[in-house]
C-alpha positions as CSV (number, residue, x, y, z in Angstrom):
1,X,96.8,97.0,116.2
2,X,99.5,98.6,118.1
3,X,103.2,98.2,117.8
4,X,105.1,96.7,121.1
5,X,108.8,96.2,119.6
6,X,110.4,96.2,116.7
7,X,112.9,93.4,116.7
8,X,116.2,92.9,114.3
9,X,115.7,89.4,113.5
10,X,112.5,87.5,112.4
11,X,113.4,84.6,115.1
12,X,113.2,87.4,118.1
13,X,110.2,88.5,116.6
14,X,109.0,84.7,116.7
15,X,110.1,84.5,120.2
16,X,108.0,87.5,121.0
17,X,105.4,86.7,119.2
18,X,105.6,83.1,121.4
19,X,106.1,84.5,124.4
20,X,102.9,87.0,124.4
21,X,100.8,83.9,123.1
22,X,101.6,81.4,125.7
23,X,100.5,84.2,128.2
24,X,96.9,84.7,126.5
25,X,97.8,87.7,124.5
26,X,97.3,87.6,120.5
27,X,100.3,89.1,118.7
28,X,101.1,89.1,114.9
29,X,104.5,90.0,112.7
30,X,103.4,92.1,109.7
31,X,106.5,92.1,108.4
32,X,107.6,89.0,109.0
33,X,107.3,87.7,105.2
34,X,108.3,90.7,103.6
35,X,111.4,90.7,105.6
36,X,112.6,87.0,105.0
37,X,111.9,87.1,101.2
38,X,113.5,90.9,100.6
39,X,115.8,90.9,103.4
40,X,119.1,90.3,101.3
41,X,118.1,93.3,98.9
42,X,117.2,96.0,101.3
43,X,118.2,96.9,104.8
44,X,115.2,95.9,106.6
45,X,113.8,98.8,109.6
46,X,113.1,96.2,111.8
47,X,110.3,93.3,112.0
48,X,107.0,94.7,114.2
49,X,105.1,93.0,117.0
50,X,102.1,93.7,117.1
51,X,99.0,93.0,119.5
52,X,95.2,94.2,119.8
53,X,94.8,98.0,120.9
54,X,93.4,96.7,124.1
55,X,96.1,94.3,124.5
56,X,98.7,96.8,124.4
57,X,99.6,97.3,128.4
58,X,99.6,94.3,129.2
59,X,101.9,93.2,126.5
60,X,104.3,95.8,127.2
61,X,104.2,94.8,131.1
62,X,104.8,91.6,130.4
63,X,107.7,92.3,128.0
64,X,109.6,94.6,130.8
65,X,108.6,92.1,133.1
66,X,111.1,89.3,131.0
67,X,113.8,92.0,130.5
68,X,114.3,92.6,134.4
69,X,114.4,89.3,134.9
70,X,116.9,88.9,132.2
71,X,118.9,91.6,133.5
């Protein structure tokens, strides 16, 4: 698995994670547990989004793709 972003919040992550889904690409947050249940007791590095090794260009395309058109 390789690490595309590392978001702040466990709802970016989600929206990521939804994003690269709906365009065919399988993505996972490791963290995403860990970081609701512990997140008042420790300051959290960040949730990862993750996709298969193989996946990995063309989820980074697409994500740079959104943020130009975001702007």
């Amino acid at each position: 698995m390789t690490t595309i972003a590392k978001c702040n919040t466990v709802d970016e992550a989600q929206l990521l994670k939804s994003l690269l889904e709906s365009n065919g690409i399988e993505a996972i947050l490791p963290d995403e547990f860990t970081s609701q249940n512990l997140a008042p007791l420790i300051i959290s590095p960040g949730i990862k989004v993750q996709v298969a090794d193989e996946d990995a260009a063309a989820a980074r395309a697409l994500l740079a793709s959104v943020e130009q058109t975001d702007g």
